[in-house]
PLY file of the C-alpha trace (Angstrom):
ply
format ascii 1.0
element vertex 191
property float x
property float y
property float z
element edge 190
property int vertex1
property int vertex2
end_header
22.70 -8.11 8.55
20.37 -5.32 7.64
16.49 -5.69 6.89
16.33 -6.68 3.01
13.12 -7.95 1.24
12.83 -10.75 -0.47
10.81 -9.19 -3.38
10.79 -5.62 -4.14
7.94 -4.39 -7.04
9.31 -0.84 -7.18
12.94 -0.24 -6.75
14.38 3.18 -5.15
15.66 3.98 -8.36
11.94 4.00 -10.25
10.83 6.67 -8.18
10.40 10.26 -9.84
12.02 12.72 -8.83
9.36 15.32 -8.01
9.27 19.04 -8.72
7.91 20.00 -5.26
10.92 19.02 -3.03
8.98 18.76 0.39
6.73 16.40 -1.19
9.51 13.78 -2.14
8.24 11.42 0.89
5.26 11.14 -0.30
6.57 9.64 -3.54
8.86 7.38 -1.80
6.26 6.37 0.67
3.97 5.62 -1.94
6.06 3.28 -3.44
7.09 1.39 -0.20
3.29 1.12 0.45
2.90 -0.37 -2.22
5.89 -2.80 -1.84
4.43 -3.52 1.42
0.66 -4.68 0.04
2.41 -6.73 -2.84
5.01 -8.59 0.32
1.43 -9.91 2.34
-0.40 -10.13 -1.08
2.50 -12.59 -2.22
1.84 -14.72 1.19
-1.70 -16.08 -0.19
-1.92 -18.28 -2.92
-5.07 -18.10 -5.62
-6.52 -21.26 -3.40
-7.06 -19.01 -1.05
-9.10 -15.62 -2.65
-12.13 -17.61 -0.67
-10.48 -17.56 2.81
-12.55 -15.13 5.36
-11.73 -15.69 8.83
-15.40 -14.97 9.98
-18.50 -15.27 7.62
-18.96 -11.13 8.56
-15.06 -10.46 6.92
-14.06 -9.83 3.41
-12.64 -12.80 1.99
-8.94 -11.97 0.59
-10.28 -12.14 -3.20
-12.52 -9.04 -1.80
-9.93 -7.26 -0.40
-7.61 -7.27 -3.45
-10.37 -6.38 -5.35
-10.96 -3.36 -2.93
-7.23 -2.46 -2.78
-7.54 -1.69 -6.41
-10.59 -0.63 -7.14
-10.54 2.10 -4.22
-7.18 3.26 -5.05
-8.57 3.86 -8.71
-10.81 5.96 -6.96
-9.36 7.91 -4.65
-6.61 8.41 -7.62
-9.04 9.89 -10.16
-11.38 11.40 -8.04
-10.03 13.30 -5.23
-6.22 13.85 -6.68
-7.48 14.18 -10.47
-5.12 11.74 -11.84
-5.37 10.40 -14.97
-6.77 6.72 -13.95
-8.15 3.71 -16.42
-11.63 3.15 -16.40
-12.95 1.62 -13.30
-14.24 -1.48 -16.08
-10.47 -1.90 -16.71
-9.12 -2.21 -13.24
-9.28 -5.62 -12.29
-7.63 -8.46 -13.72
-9.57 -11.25 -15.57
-8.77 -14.12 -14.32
-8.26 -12.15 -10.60
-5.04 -14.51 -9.34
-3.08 -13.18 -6.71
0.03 -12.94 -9.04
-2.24 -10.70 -11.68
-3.62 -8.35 -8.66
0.00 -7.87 -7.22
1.25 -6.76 -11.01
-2.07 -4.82 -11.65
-1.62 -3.03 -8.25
2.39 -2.14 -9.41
1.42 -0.98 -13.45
-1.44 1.10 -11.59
1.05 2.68 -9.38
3.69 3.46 -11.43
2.10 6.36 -13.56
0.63 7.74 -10.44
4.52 8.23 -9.26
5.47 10.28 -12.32
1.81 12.10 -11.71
2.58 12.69 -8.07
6.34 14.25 -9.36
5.15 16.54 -11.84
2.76 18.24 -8.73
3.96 21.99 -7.49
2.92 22.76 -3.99
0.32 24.47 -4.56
-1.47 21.30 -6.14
-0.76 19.62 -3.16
-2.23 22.29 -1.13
-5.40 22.85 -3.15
-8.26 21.77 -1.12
-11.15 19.14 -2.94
-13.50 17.10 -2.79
-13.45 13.97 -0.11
-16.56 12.30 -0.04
-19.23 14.60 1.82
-16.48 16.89 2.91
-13.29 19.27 1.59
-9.44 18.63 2.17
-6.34 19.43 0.80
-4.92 16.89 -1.29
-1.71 16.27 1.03
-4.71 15.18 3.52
-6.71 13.05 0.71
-3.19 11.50 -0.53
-2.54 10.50 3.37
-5.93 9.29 3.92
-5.06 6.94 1.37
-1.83 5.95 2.44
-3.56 4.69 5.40
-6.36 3.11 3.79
-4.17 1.27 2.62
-2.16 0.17 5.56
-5.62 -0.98 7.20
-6.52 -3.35 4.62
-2.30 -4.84 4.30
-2.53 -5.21 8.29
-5.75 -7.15 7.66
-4.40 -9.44 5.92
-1.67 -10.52 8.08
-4.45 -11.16 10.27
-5.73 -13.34 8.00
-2.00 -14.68 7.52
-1.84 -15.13 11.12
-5.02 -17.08 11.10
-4.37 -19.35 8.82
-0.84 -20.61 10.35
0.98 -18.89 8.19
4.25 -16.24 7.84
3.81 -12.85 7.98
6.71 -10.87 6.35
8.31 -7.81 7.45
6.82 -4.72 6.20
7.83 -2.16 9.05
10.06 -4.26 10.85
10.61 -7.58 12.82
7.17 -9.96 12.63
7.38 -13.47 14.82
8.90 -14.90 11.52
11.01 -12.27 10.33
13.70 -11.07 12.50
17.16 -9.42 11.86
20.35 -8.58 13.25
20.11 -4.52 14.31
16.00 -5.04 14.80
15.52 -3.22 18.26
11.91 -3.72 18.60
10.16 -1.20 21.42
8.91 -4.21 23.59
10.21 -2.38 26.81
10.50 0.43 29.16
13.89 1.06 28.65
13.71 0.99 24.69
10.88 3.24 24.60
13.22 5.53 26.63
16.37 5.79 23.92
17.34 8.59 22.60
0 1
1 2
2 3
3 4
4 5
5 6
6 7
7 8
8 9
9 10
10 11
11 12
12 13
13 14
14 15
15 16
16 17
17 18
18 19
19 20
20 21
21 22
22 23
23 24
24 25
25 26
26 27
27 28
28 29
29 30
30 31
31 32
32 33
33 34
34 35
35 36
36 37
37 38
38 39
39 40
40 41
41 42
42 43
43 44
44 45
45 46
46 47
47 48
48 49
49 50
50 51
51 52
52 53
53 54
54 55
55 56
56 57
57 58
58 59
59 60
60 61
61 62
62 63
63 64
64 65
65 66
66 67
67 68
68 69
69 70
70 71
71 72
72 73
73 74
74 75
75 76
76 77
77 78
78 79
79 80
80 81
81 82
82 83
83 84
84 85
85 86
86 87
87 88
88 89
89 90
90 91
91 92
92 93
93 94
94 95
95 96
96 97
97 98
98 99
99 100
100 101
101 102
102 103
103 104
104 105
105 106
106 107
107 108
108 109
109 110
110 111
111 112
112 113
113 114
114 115
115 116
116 117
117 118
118 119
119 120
120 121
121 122
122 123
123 124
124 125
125 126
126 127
127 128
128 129
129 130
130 131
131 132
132 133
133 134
134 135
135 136
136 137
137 138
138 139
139 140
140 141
141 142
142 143
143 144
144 145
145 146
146 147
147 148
148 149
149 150
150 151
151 152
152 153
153 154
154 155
155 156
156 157
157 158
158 159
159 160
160 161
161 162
162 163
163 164
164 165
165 166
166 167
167 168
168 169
169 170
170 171
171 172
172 173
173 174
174 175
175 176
176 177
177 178
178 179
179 180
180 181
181 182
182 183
183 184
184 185
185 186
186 187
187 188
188 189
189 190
C-alpha cells in the first residue's frame, strides 16, 4: 500500500494553476510544506504549547507562533504579497487546532498570489534582510525555514515519547509497503 496521510489541509486539487509554467513546483511544494507543518503540528496537543526540551529552546507555543508570524513576513515583505496585518496573525486563544487552520487560511491566498506570478516576477531580485536576491531564492529560503522549524519539532516529538508522522517518508512509526529507505550501500547505489 502506497504512502497516504492521515490528514491532508490542502488537497492537490486546491492548488492554482500558475501562469509561469516552470514555477508550478513551487506552488505544489508550497502546499505540501505546509501539509507537512500542520501533520507534526497535529502531534502536540494545547497541554503542551509549554513543552521546551531544554530551558535555552523555544517552547512549541513559540514556534507556532514563529511559523506564522515569520511566514507573514517573509510573504509581505520580500515577495510583496498582499498579507494581513502582523496584529491579525495569530489566533486568540493560540490552540494548536487554531494555529494549524490559521497557518492553512494564510496559505491559501498566497497559492493563487504565487499563480498569478510571470517569470519575470520570480526573477526580480529584492530585498532579503541586509542583502538582495531574486525572489525564486527568497521563496526557497522560506521553504526551508520552514522545514527547520517542522524537523524541530519532531525532535521535540521524539523527546517526549511520542509518534512522529511521515512527512518525506518512513519515520520509526510510520512505515509502508514500497518505502525503500537509503539505509545502505547498495540502496544508495540504485539507479
Amino acid at each position: 500500500m502506497p504512502l497516504t496521510y492521515a490528514y491532508t489541509a490542502i488537497r492537490d486539487d486546491q492548488v492554482p494553476v500558475g501562469v509561469e509554467p516552470l514555477m508550478q513546483h513551487a506552488l505544489a511544494t508550497y502546499a505540501s510544506e505546509t501539509n507537512k507543518v500542520v501533520s507534526v503540528w497535529r502531534e502536540f496537543s494545547d497541554d503542551d504549547l509549554a513543552y521546551r526540551p531544554h530551558p535555552r529552546a523555544s517552547s512549541v507555543g513559540e514556534i507556532l507562533k514563529h511559523q506564522l508570524l515569520s511566514e507573514r513576513r517573509f510573504f509581505g515583505e520580500f515577495l510583496d504579497a498582499p498579507e494581513p496585518p502582523p496584529g491579525d496573525v495569530l489566533p486568540t486563544p493560540l490552540t494548536v487546532r487554531s494555529a494549524t487552520d490559521r497557518l492553512v487560511a494564510l496559505a491559501l491566498p498566497r497559492l493563487s498570489y504565487l499563480a498569478a506570478q510571470p517569470a519575470a516576477w520570480w526573477m526580480t531580485r529584492g530585498a532579503f534582510f541586509d542583502v538582495e536576491r531574486d525572489r525564486a531564492w527568497i521563496f526557497w529560503r522560506r521553504v526551508l525555514h520552514t522545514a527547520h522549524h517542522r524537523t524541530q519539532l519532531t525532535v521535540y516529538l521524539r523527546t517526549m515519547g511520542r509518534a512522529v508522522p511521515a512527512t518525506y517518508g518512513p519515520t520509526a512509526d510510520v512505515q509502508w509497503v514500497g518505502a525503500d529507505a537509503t539505509h545502505t550501500v547498495e540502496a544508495a547505489g540504485r539507479k
